[in-house]
N, C-alpha and C positions, 0 to 999 in steps of 0.2 A: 835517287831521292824517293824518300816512302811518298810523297804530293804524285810524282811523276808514275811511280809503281799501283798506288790505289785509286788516286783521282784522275789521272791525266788518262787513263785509260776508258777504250769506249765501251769493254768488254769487259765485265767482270768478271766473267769466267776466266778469261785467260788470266787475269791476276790472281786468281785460285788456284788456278793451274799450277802456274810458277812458284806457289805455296807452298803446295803438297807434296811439290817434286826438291824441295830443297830444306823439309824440315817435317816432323814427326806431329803427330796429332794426338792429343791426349781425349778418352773419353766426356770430360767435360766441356771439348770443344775451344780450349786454348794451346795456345801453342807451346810447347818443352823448351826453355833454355836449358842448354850445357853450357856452364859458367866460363868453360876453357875454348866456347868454338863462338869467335866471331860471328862467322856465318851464320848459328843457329839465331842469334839475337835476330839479327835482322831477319831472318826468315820468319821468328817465333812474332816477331811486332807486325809485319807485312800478313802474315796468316792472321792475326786478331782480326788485324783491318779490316781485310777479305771477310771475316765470317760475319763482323758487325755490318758492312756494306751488301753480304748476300744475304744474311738472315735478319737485317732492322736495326741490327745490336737490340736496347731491351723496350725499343719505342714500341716495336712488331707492327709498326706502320709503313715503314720507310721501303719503298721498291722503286730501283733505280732503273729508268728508263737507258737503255743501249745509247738513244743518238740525245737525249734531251738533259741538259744540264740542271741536276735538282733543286738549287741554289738557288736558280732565277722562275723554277716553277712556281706558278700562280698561288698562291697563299689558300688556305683552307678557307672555306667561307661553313660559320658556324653561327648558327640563331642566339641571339642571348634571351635566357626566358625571364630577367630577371628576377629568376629563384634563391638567388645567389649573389655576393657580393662581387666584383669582378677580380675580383685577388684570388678567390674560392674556384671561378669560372676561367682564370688565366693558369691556378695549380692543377683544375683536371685534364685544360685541354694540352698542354704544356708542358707538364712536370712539374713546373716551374711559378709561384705567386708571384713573385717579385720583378717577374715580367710585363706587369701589367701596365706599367708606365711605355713600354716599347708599343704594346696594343694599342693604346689610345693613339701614339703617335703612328702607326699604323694605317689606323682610321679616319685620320686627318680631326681628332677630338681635342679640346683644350684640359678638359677635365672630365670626371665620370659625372657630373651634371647634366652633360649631353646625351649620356646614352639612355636609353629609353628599351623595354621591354619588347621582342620582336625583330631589334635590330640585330641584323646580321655583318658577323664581324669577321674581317680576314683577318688568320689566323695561321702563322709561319710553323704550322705544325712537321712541318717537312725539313724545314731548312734548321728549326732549332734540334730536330732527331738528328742529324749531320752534323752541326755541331757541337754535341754533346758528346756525338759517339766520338767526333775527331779528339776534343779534350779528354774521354777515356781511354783513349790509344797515347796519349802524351802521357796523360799519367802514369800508365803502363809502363810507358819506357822508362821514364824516370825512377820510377822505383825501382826498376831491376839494374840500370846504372847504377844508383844510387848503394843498392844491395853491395852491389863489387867494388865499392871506396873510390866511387867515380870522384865524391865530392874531396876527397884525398887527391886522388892522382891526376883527374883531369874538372879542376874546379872552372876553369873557362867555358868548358863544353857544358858542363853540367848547367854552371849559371846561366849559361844564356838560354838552355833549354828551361829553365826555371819563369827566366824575363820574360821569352815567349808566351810562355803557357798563360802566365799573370796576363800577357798581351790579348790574351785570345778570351778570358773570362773577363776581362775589361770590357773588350768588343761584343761580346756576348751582352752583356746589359746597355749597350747600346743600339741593340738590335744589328751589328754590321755579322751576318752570319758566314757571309764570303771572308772576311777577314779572321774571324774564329776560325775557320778551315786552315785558312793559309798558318798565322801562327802559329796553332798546332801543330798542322803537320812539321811546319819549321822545329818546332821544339821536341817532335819526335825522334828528327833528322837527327838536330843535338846531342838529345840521349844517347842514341846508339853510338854516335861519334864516341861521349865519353865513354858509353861503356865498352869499348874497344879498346879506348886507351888504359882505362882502368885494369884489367882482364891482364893487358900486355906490361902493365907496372905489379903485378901481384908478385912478380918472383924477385924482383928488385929491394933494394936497401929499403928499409924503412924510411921515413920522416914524417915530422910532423906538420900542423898544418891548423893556422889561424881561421876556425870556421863561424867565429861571432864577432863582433867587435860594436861596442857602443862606448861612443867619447874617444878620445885618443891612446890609440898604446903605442909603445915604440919598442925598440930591440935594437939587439947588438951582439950580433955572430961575430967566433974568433976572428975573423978578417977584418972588422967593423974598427975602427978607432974612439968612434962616437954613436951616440944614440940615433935611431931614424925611423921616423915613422913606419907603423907597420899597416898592412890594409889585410881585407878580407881576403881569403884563399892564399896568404902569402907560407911556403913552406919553410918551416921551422929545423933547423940541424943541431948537431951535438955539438952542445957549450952553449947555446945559443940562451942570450939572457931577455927578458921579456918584463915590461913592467906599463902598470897602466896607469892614469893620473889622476885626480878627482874627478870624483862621478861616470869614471871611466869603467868597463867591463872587458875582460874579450874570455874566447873559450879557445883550449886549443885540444885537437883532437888528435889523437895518436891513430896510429894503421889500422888494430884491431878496434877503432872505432872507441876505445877510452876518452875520457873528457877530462878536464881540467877546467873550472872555470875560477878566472881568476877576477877578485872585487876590486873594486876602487882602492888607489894609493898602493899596491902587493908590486914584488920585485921577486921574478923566478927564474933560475936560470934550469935548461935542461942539460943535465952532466950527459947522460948513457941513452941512447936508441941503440940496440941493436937485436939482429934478429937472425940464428941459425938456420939455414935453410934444409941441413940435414935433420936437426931434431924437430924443427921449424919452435923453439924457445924463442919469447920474447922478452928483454931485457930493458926496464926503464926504469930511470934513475932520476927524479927532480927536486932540488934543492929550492929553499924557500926561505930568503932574505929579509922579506918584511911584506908585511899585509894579509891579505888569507886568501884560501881557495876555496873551490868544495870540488871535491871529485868524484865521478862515479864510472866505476872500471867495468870494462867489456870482458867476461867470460875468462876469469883466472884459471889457470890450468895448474897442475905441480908442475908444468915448464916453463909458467909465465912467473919472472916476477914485476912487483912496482913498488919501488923503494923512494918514501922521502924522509929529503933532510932539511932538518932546519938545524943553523947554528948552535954547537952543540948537544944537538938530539937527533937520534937515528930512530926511523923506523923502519919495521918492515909489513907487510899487511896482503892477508887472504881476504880482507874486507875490501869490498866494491862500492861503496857508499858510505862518505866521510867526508869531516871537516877537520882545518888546520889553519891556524892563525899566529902569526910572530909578531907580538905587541914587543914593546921598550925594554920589559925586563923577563916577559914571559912567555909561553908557548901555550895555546887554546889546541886542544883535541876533543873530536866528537865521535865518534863511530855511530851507524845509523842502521848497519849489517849486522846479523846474525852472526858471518865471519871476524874473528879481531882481529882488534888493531893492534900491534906491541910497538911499545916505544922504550926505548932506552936512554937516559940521561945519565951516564957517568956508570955509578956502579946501580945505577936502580931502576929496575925493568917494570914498565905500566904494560896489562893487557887491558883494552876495552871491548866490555860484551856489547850486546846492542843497544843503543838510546843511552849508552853512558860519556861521559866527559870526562874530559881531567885539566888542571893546568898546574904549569910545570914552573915556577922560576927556576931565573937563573943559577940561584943559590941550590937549585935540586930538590926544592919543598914541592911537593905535590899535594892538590885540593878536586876530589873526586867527587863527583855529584851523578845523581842521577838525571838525566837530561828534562825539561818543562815538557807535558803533554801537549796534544796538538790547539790550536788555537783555533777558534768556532768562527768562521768567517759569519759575516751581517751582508752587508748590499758589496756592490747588486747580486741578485741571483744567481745561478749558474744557469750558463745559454742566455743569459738576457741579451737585449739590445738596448744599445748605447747609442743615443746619437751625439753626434759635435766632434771635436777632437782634445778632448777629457775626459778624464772618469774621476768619478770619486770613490775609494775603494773605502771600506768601512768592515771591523771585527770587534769580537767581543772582547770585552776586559778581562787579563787575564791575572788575577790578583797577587801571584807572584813573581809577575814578568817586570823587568827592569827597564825593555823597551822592549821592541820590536825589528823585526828586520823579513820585509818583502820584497818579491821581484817580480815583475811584471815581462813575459815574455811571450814572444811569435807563435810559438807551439808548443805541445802539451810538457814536451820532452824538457824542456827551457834549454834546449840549445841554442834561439836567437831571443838573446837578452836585450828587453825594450830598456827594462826600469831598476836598477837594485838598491834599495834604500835602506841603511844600519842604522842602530839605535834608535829607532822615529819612536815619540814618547807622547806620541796620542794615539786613540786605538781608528783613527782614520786619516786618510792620505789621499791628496788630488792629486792626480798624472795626467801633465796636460801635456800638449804635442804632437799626439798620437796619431797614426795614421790610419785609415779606414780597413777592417777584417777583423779577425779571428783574435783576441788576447787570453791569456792564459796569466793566471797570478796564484801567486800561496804568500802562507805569512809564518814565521817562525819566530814565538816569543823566546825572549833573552833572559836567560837566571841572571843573577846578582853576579856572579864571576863572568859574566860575558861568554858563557855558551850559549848559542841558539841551541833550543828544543825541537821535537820534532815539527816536521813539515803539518801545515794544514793541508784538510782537501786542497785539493784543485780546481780551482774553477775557472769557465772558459764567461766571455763578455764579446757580444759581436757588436765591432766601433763602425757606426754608417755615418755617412755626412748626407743629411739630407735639410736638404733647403729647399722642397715642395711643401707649401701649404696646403695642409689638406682641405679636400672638398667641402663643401658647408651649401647647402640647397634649403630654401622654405620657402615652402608651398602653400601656407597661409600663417599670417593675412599676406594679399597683394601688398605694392606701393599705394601711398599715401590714403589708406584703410579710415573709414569712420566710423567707430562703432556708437552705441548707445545702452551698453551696459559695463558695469566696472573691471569686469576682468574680460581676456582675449587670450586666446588658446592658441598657440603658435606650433606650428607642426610642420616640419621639415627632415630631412638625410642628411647624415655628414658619415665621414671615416668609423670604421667602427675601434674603441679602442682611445679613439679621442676625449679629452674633457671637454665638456661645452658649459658656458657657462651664459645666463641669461642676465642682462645688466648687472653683473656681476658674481649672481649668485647660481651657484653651480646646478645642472640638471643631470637627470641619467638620460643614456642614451642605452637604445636595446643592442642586440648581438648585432643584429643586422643594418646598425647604423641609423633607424629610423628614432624620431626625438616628438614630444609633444609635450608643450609644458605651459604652464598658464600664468600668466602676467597680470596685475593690478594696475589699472589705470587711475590717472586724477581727471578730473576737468578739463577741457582741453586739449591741446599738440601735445603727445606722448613721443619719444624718440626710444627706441625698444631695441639695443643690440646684442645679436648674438656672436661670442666667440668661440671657437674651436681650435682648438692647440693637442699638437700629435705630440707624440713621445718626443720627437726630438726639437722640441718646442718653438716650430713653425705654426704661424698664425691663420686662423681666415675669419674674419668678420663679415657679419650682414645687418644692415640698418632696418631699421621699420621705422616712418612716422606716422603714426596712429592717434587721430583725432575722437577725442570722450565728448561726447555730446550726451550728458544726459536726458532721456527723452519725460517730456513735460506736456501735459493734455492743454489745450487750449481752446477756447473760448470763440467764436463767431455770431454777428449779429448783424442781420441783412436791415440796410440802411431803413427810414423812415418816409424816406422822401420816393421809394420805389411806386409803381403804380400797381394797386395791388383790386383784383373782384374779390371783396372777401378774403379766404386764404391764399387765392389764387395773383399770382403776381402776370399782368397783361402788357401785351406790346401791340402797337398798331403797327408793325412791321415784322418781317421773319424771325429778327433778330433783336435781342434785349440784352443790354449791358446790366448787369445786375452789381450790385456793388455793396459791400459787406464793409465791418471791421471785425479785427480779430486782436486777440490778445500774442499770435505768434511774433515772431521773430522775421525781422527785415531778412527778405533773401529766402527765406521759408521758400518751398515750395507748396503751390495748393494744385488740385486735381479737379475736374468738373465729370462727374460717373453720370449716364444714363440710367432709367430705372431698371436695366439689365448689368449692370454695374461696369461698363465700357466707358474705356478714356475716351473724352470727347475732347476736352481741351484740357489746357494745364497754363499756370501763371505762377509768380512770382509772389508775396506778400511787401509791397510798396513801407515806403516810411508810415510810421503811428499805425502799423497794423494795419493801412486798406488793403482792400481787397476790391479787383474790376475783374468779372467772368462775360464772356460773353455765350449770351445761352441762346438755341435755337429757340421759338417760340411755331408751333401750331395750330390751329383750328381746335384741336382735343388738347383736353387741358393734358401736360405731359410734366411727371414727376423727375427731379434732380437730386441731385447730392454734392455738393462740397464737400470736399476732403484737404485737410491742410497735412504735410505729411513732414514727420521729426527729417534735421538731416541724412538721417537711417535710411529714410522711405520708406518710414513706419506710418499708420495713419495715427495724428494724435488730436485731431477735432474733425467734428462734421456737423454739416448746415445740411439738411432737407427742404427742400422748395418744390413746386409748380408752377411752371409759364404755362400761358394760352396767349395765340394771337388773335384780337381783339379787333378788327378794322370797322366795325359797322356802329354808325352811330347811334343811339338813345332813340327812342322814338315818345314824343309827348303827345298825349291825349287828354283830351277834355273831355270830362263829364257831359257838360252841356257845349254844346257849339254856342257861340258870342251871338247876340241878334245883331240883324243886320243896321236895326236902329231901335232907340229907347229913348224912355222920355225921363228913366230913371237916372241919376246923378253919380251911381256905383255902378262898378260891376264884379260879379263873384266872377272867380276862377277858381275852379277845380280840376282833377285831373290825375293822372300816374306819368311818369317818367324815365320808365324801362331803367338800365342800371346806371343810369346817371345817378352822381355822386355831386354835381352841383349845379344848380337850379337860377336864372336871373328872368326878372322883368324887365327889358330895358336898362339894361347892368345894375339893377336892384338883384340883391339876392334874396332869394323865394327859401323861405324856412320847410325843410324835408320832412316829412313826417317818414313811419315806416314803410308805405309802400304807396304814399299818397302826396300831392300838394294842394292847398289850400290859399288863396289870396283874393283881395279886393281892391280893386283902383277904381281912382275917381275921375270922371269924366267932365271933358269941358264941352262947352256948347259945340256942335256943330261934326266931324267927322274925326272920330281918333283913331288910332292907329299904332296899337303895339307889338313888341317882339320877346317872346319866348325862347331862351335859350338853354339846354342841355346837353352838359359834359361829362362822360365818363370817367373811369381811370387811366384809360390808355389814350384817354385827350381826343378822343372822338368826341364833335360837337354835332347835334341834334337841335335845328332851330322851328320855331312853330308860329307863323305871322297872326296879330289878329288883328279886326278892323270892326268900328262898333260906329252909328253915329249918333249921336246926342241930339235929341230932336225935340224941341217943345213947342214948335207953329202946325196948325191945323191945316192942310190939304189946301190948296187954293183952288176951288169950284168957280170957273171963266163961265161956264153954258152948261144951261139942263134943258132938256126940250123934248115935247114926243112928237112922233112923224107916223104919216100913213102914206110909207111908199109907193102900198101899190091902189090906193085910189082906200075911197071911204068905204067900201066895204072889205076892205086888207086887214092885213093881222097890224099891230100897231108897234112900233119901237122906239126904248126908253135909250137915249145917247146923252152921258154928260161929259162935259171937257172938263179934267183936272190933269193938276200938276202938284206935288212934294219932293222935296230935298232929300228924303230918305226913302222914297218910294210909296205906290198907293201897294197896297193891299189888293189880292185879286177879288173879294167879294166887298161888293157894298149895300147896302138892305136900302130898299123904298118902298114906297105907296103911292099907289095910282088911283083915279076914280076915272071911269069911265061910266058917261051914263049912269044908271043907279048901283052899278057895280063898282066892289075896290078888288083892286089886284095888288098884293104885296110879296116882294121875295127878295134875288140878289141878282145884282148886277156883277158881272163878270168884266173884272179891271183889265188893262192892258198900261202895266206903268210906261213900258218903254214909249208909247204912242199919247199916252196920257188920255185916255178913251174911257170910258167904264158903259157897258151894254145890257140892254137889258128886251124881251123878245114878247109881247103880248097878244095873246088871239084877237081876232077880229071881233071889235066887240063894237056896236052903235052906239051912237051918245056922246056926247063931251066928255072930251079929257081934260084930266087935270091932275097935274102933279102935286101931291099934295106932301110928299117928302123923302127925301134922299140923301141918305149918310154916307160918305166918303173917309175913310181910315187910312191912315198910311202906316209905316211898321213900328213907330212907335208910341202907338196908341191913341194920334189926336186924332180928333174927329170934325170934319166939317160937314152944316147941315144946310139944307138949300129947300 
């Protein structure tokens, strides 16, 4: 087994070894098949092997370790610089774009949302050179099977080397690279199998061989009594009659690789295979009972020939490319070769050159035309991709075409026919059904006599199922976004390649997938989605609710009722609740900034617009700011202020001090009142002037006694007692008397006893006579004792008091 001969070995030399010594080497470094030596196949595929497993094959990466299994080695680890899309970054490190879904899964990623610029990504750069190179050693085989009418002689071998392969490029977009291997090589095995048997049937009988088949066809070889289904790869013998049913197709392939492909509703039988192995001449003969074919013959010789009949008309033909149709009453011929075609009906011989027709009734009337030019396909493209499992195929109008007739097939060649569709009389067509790969279609318009004209190009449509939505990422705005102006700039990645369209209306999106588009907003909750839809019209959506606040300046006005010095707003405490209205919005936010413009506090805006801050207050008067701030955390009003803390109360002063007793009925008050802001007598309020007060009360007899009060702003009170007394009785004089303590020739002293209510006064004036002398001056009071003194030299002679006034403080006088 080639698995056991190039993989299972630990030494790849010695599988080089065993190469070299069993088959020839050509300068290009591939192997030589001789179509006639077994041996060499298998040597020439086992040498490929080898050279792709010693030299990379075309990775020029791949170096296989003697004892360590490549398959399970550790994945490449490769930075992603996101320079690049990852499709762009999975085709260079890989070969391969379309791998990039196996990387994510890889990576343990749900989508390329997550990858980020930097990340390093393991990368089976090793394991997919191994399997690539395994499915080019398949291919290899296949083809050179293939070359020697394996698909003739050994279609079991050949198929399953085919199933394989398709096995192993299935697994390959799965990421299973150990199973790509195994497949493979399984399907190299295959090959060679057939092309052994093929090789060893080259000198054998001819036959033929059912190598297409779409819808039902059935047959009936001379053994056969009745009809019976026929299948793919079933071998075809002489006589063998072949017919296929509505909407049915199949091809049948002759030795030398000739085709037949026969359309819906046709009945064939083949008369002659045969094949001289000394001239090596082949001999085919097929008759054509009703419906049509189109043939196209392998390599005519002057020893080959290929003879058809239809009922009543012989042809014979050097031409390799033709059509032939047996309608009810008549025969359609097309030649499409440079070589002709002759046909004979009775006594009257048609040649047709290239691109020419004819049709023949029964009667032997012949109607020649020059065949329709080719018809200009429309969609899709050629190489597009298609996704779903439909296409719509669409060409141009061809203004003398009667209808149309295309086929949709597997490969370029249209040997496996998906689709063949006659007379269709629009110039477009849906083929649904289809299965995921490579399709291949042309279209050939119909003249008025029912010849198809020549073939159109050819164009290939790659069918993918894909039902991944693609990526859709934005990056701004965040969820639940508020802005406060009317339009919002949304800016995000999606697939590149994608339509996006934004609440409907469609955006471009650049090469690289990156999107930025600008949205109008209303008033309000805004719901903003974007959608992205890929070619094969998988969805991905992304919501935004995006609130429009328009922002509106608003108004603040610190309350009336605050305690303010002047500008200056005062607290008798650290702290002062300051409280405003505003014209904002309940739920607003406000801000309280130092005069270095620092958050200090922050509040809410209460119903009807209050506003409560609570502001530090110090010794120095210190400046504030309110700021009310749009939903945005825009500012859209601000209040400037000043706190000082205030704790010291007013201090009142009187002009004059109050006397301690009066004999008058009033009394003025005067005075200042530091920054007191309100002023009472005995809860009378005292009228402020600007830096002064001013007031009179009236007094009752006897001792009164009032209170002075002073309040600031910040409710510091300032109180000031006064006491006055109302006094209109004169001193009561008990004794006045002079003494000579210390005998008659002593100094002499004046003592009188009083007493008043409001006190005496410390001087009081008299007059003495002594002798022929007077002495007058003052006596020196002492209220508390009620004493008043008076001190005279020693004088001879009679004394006599001759007068003494006694005052007390408010102004009466008593005389003695």
């Amino acid at each position: 087994m080639v698995k056991t001969l190039a993989l299972g070995l630990k030494n790849r030399d010695l599988c080089c070894v065993n190469y070299f010594s069993t088959t020839h080497f050509d300068p290009l470094g591939a192997a030589m098949f001789v179509p006639t030596k077994t041996r060499n196949m298998r040597a020439g595929l086992l040498g490929a092997l080898c050279l792709l497993l010693a030299f990379g094959g075309n990775s020029g990466s791949v170096r296989l370790s003697a004892e360590v299994d490549p398959l399970t080695a550790p994945y490449a680890l490769v930075p992603f610089s996101g320079d690049d899309t990852l499709r762009d970054f999975t085709a260079r490190h890989l070969k391969d774009p379309d791998l990039w879904p196996t990387v994510l899964r890889i990576n343990d990623m749900a989508s390329v949302a997550e990858l980020n610029p930097g990340d390093v990504l393991q990368m089976p750069v090793v394991q997919v050179a191994l399997a690539d190179e395994a499915l080019a050693m398949s291919l290899l085989a296949i083809q050179k099977a293939t070359a020697e009418g394996a698909r003739l002689f050994a279609p079991s071998q050949i198929g399953a080397a085919i199933a394989d392969r398709d096995t192993a490029v299935e697994s390959r977009g799965e990421g299973q690279w150990r199973d790509v291997v195994t497949y493979a090589d399984s399907s190299t095995v295959h090959a060679v199998e057939a092309f052994e048997i093929a090789v060893a049937q080259r000198d054998r009988a001819a036959e033929a061989l059912i190598t297409d088949i779409h819808g039902r066809v059935e047959g009936r070889d001379p053994t056969e009594a009745a009809w019976s289904n026929r299948a793919l790869d079933d071998i075809l013998v002489e006589f063998e009659r072949v017919r296929t049913l509505t909407n049915s197709t199949t091809q049948v392939t002759f030795r030398d690789l000739s085709r037949l492909r026969l359309n819906p509703n046709s009945n064939a039988t083949i008369q002659r295979m045969r094949s001289d192995p000394l001239t090596g001449k082949e001999v085919t003969k097929v008759s054509l009972q009703s419906g049509d074919f189109y043939a196209l013959l392998n390599q005519l010789s002057d020893q080959d020939s290929f003879e058809i009949d239809v009922p009543g008309i012989q042809t014979s033909t050097e031409s390799a490319d033709f059509w032939i149709k047996k309608a009810d009453d008549s025969a359609l011929f097309v030649n499409y070769d440079t070589a002709a075609l002759d046909i004979q009906s009775g006594a009257a011989t048609v040649s047709l050159g290239q691109d020419e027709g004819v049709v023949i009734t029964d009667a032997g009337v012949a109607a020649r035309a020059e065949v329709l030019e080719r018809t200009l396909l429309s969609l899709p493209p050629d190489k597009a991709e298609v996704f779903g499992t439909g296409v719509d195929l669409a060409w141009q109008d061809f203004p003398e075409a009667s209808g149309y007739w295309f086929e949709v097939a597997g490969d370029p060649g249209f040997n496996r026919m998906i689709t063949s569709e006659w007379g269709v009389k629009d110039v477009g067509f849906r083929v649904d059904g289809l299965t995921p790969g490579l399709h291949y279609w042309r279209v050939s318009a119909l003249d008025t006599l029912g010849l198809p004209g020549k073939w159109s190009e050819t164009r290939a449509f790659d069918l993918r199922i894909d039902d991944t939505a693609p990526f859709l990422m934005v990056l701004e705005p965040a969820e639940a976004t508020l802005v406060e102006t009317a339009t919002l700039t949304f800016i995000g990645a999606t697939e590149a390649g994608v339509s996006l369209t934004l609440n409907g209306a469609g955006i471009d999106v650049s090469n690289d997938g990156s999107f930025a588009a600008q949205v109008s907003l209303k008033a309000g909750e805004n719901s903003v989605e974007l959608v992205a839809k890929d070619a094969a019209g998988n969805l991905s959506s992304k919501r935004r609710i995006v609130t429009y606040v328009p922002r509106e300046q608003v108004e603040m006005t610190l309350d009336d009722g605050l305690a303010r010095q002047g500008d200056v707003l005062v607290s008798r405490t650290d702290q002062m609740t300051v409280t405003a209205t505003t014209t904002a919005q309940t739920g607003q936010e406000a801000v309280l900034r130092d005069e270095a413009g620092n958050d200090i506090g922050r509040t809410r805006i209460g119903a009807s617009g209050r506003l409560a801050m609570t502001v530090p207050a110090e010794p120095d008067v210190r400046p504030y700011r309110i700021e009310v701030l749009s939903l945005g955390g825009t500012p859209v009003g601000s209040l400037a202020f000043s706190v000082a803390l205030d704790n010291e109360a007013p201090q009142i002063v009187l002009d004059v001090p109050p006397p301690r007793a009066t004999s008058d009925s009033t009394l003025d008050l005067t005075g200042v009142f530091g920054d007191a802001i309100h002023l009472s007598l005995d809860g009378q309020d005292i009228e402020l002037f600007d830096d002064f007060f001013a007031t009179q009360v009236t007094l009752l007899p006897g001792r009164n006694s009032f209170e002075l009060r002073a309040e600031d702003a910040a409710g510091n009170v300032g109180v000031l007692a006064i006491e006055t007394l109302f006094d209109l009785e004169a001193p009561n004089i008990e004794q006045a008397e002079l003494l000579r303590p210390e005998g008659e020739d002593g100094p002499i002293e004046l003592i009188v006893t009083a007493s008043d209510a409001g006190g005496l006064r410390q001087a009081a004036p008299y007059l003495v006579e002594v002798g022929d002398r007077e002495f007058e001056g003052y006596m020196r009071c002492d209220n508390r004792a009620g004493l008043c003194r008076a001190n005279l030299p020693a004088t001879a002679g009679d004394m006599r008091l001759i007068e003494v006034v006694v005052l007390d403080y408010a102004g009466n006088e008593a005389f003695r």
